[in-house]
N, C-alpha and C positions, 0 to 999 in steps of 0.2 A: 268686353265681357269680364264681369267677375269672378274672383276667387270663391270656390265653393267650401274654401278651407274655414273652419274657426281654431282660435287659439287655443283651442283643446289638443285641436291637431299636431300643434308645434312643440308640444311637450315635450316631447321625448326626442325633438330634432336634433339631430347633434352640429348641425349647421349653424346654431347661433343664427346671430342677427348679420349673416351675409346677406344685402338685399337683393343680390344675383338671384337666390335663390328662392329667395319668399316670394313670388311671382309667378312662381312653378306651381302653386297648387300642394297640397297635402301630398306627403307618401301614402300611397295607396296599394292596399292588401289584394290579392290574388281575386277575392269575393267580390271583393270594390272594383276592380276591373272589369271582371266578367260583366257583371251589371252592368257599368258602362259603354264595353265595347260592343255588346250583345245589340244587334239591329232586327227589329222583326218587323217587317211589314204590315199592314192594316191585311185582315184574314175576309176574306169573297164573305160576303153578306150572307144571312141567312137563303133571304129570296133571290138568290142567285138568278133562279128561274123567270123573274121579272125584267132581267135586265137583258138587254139585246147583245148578240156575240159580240157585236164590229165594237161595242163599248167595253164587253167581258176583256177582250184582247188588250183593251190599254191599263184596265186593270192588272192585267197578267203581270204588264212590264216590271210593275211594283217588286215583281218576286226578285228583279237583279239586286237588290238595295238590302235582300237575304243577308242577315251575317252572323255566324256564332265564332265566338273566338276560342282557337283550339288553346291546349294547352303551351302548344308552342308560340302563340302570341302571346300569351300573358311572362310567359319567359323574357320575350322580346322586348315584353315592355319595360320589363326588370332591367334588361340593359340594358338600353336607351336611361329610362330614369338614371341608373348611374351613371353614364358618363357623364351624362351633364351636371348634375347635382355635384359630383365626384373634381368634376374638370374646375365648377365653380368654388370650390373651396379651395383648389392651388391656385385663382384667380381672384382674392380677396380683395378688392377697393382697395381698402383702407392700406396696403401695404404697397411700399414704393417700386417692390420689383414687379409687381404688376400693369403697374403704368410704365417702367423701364421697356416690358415687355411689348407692349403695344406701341411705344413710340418708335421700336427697333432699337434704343440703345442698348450699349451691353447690360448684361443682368449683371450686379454684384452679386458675386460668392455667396450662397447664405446658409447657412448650418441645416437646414434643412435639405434634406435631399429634392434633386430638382423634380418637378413634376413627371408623372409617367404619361406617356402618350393613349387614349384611348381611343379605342376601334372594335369593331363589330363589322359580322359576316352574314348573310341571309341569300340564304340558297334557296332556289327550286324549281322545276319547270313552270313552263309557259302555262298561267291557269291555274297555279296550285293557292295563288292565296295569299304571296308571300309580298307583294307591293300595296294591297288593299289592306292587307295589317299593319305595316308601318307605319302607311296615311293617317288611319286610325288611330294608332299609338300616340302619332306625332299630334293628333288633333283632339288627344284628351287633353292634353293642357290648357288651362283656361286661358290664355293668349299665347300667340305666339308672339306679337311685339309687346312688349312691357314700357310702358312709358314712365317713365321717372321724372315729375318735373325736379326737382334737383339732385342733384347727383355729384359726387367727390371731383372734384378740379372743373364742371363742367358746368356754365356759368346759365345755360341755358337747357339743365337736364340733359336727359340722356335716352333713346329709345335703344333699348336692349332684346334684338333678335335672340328668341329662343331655338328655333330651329330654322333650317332652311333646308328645301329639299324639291330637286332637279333632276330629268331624269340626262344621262348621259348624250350627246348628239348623237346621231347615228355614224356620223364622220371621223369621232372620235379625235380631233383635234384644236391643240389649244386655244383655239381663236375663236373658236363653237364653245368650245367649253366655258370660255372665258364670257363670251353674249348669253351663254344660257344662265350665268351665274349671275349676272349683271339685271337680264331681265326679270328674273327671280325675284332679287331683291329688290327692285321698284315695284313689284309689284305686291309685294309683304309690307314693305313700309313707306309707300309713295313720294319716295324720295326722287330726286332729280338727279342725283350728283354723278349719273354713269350715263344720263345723253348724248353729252359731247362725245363721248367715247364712240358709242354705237352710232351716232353720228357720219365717223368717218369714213373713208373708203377703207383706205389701206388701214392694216391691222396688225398689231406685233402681238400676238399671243401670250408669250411669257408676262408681258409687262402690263396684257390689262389682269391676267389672273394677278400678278404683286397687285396692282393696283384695287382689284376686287378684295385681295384676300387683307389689304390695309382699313380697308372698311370695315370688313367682316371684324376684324380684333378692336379696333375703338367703339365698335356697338356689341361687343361681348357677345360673338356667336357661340351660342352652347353647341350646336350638332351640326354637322352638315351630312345631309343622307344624299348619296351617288344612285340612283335607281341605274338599269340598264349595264352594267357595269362593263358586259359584252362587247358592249358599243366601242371600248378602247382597243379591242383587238379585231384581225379582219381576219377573214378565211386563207386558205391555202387556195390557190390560183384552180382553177375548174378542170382544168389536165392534168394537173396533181391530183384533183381527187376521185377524177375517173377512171385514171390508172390506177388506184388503191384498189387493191382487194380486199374482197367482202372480211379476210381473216387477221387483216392487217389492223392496227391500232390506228382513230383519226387520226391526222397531221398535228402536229400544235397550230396553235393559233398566235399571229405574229402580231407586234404590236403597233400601230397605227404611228403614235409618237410617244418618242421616251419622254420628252420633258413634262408629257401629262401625269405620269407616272409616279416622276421622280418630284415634283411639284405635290402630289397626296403625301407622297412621307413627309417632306419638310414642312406642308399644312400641320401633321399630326406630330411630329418630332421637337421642331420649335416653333410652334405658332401658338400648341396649344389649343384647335379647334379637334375637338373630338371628332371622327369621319363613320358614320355608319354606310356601308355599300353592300347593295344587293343585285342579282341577276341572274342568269342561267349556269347549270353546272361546267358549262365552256368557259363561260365568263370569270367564276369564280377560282378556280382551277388555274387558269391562265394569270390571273392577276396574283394570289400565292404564291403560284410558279416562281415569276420574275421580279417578286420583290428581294430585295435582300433581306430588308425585315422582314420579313409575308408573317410572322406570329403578331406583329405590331396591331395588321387588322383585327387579328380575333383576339386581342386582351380581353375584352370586355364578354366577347361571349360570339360564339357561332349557332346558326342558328336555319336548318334544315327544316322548309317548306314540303313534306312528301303528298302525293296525290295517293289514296285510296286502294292498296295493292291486293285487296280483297274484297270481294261481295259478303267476305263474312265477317270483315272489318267490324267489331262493335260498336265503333264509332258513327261510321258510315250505315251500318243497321240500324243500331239502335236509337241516336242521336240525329244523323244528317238527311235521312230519306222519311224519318218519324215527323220530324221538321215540317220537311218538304209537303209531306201528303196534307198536311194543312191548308196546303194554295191549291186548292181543284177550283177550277173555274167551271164544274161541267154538275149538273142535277143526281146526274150517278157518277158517285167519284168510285174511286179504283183502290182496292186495299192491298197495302205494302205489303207483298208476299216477299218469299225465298226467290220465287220465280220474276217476278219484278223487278227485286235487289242485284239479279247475277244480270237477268238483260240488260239493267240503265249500265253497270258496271262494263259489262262489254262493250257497250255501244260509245262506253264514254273513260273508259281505264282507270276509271276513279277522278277524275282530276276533275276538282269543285265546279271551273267555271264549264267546263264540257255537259257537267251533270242541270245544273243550272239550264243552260241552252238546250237541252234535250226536253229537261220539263216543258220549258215555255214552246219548243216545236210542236212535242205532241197535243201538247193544248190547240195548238195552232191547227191540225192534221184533224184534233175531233170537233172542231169549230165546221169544218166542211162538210161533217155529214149531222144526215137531218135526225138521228139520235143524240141524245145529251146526254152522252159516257163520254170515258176516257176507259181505252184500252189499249193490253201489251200491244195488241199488232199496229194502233197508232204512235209506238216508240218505234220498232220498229220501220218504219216508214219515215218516220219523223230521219230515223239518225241514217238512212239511207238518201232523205235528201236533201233536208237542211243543213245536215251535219257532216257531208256527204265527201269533202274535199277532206277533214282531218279523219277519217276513217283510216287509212295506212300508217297515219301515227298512230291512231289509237290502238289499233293490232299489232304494232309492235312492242307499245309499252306492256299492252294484256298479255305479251308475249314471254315478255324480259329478256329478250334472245338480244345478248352482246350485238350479231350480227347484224341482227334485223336494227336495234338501234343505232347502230353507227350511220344509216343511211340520214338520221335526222344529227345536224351536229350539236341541237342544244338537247336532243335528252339522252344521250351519252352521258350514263354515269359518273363519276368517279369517286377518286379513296377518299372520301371524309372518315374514313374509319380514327382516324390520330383524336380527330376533334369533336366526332361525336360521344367516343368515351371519353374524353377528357372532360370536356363541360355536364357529359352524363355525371361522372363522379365528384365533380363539386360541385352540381345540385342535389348529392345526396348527402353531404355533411352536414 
């Protein structure tokens, strides 16, 4: 795929002629995103009424592929852009401590101060939004492998991984982590060179991540995005947490393995691969907690996923369910009231994909009767049985009750207060 950039764009670059970076695409304005990350579905035909339900139904699915980008994604994307862009200018070709850096030898001294580690944070609950925007993010760029046929010291070009992005193993250790990295990247840039590896029975963990992460720096990985990040840490044992009372604060969350850990800072410290990681507020929290650097993550920026904490949200009113009423699959469709707005809200605590799966229920609930409406009492119905099993989470998020939430351990709050003002006040300068 090509760049959609022209040399108009590059004017005002202040990148120069780094070809790390000319491959990335135009910096692009707040307006230029929206447009791009903005997904609308093909809208139910006029003669709806021509088309048969059991066909209406596959139409419906279309509505998952819904996507407007809040403002906190286009944030998001502002910071992802800079790390990389940012990471590739203390990573210039042309200069020899660059290639010192990648081969592992020592860096000489250089008058310049040494590079700053970049990192990002992306919070949210399960459903709010926050790993289908980074996919996004990550997939405006008009490639992610960049092929170079020639390239500084490299006789037969260069393919330069722009991002890479994996979600955590559920086991949360190095030997998982290390095949999920591995498989990753064969599968982005069809290379061979990690078979033997995965190949073998036996496995030393530390030494295929070195081994991974010696790859990832001779093909100039700009990002690497950690999804799942939770996945590092494990619960408190089941009789710990049945003896907890309802008043007590959750357990922490302990860590599966240090070396995975301490392995992300030395990626980000001296490698030089920017680390973006996302996941539930346990995950995130946890992983803060027990850094020594835990600010190293959020240099670049934090970045809070929220689900919908009001039916009088104007966003949610005005913007997310205005949207939505667009996809009625039924001859009498149903007008966005007040009373509509607080039912989908209860039945779904705001949280995008809950709201999503609720429409396509009820649709589902008026398909079965021999009226062609959509009505409140077919949400209702819908979210008592489709939706049927997260209903006690959802009553407690619609709750906010501290208590009631510590029974689930990923929507347990916690203090981003330090970092949500902080990047609040220098996106106001």
């Amino acid at each position: 795929m090509k760049s959609d950039a022209s040399p108009s764009d590059f004017t005002h670059d202040i990148y120069g002629n780094n070809v790390l970076i000319q491959g990335l695409g135009p910096i692009r304005s707040r307006t230029e995103l929206s447009r791009l990350l903005l997904d609308l579905p093909v809208k139910p035909p006029a003669n709806i009424v021509s088309v048969p339900r059991h066909v209406r139904l596959h139409m419906l699915m279309s509505l998952r592929d819904l996507h407007l980008p809040s403002l906190e994604e286009l944030r998001l994307h502002e910071s992802i852009d800079l790390m990389i862009r940012q990471n590739y200018r203390y990573m210039e070709p042309s200069l020899a401590r660059t290639w010192s850096l990648i081969s592992g030898e020592p860096v000489q001294q250089s008058k310049r101060p040494g590079a700053p580690a970049f990192g990002a944070a992306v919070e949210g609950i399960s459903g709010s939004g926050k790993s289908e925007a980074i996919v996004r993010c990550l997939g405006s760029y008009p490639q992610q492998v960049i092929q170079h046929k020639s390239f500084f010291k490299m006789t037969n070009g260069l393919q330069q991984v722009a991002w890479l992005s994996i979600d955590v193993p559920p086991s949360g250790r190095a030997t998982d982590l290390a095949a999920a990295l591995m498989t990753a990247w064969k599968k982005a840039t069809g290379s061979a060179r990690f078979d033997r590896t995965l190949a073998t029975n036996w496995r030393n963990g530390p030494q295929m991540l070195e081994e991974w992460r010696q790859v990832a720096s001779s093909h100039f990985l700009g990002l690497l995005h950690l999804d799942e990040i939770q996945n590092f840490f494990k619960l408190s044992t089941l009789d710990r947490r049945r003896k907890r009372k309802a008043s007590e604060e959750p357990p922490e969350l302990s860590i599966v393995e240090d070396q995975c850990l301490k392995w992300i800072l030395t990626l980000m410290n001296t490698w030089q691969i920017p680390l973006l990681v996302s996941g539930t507020p346990d995950g995130i929290s946890a992983l803060t907690k027990r850094l020594s650097n835990a600010q190293r993550i959020v240099t670049s920026g934090y970045h809070a996923f929220p689900h919908f904490t009001s039916p009088s949200d104007p966003v949610y009113r005005r913007i997310f369910l205005q949207r939505l009423s667009d996809y009625q699959y039924v001859t009498k469709p149903l007008a966005i009231t007040d009373e509509l707005a607080q039912l989908i809200w209860e039945k779904t605590a705001g949280v995008q994909r809950l709201i999503i799966a609720l429409w396509i229920a009820a649709h589902r609930v008026a398909f079965e009767k021999k009226t062609d409406e959509l009505l409140l009492e077919d949400f209702r119905i819908a979210a008592d049985t489709y939706l049927s099993l997260v209903q006690p989470a959802v009553v407690a998020l619609c709750s906010n009750d501290p208590q009631r939430l510590r029974r689930y351990e990923d929507l347990v709050p916690r203090d981003n207060t330090f970092w949500t003002r902080f990047w609040g006040d220098v996106s106001s300068f």
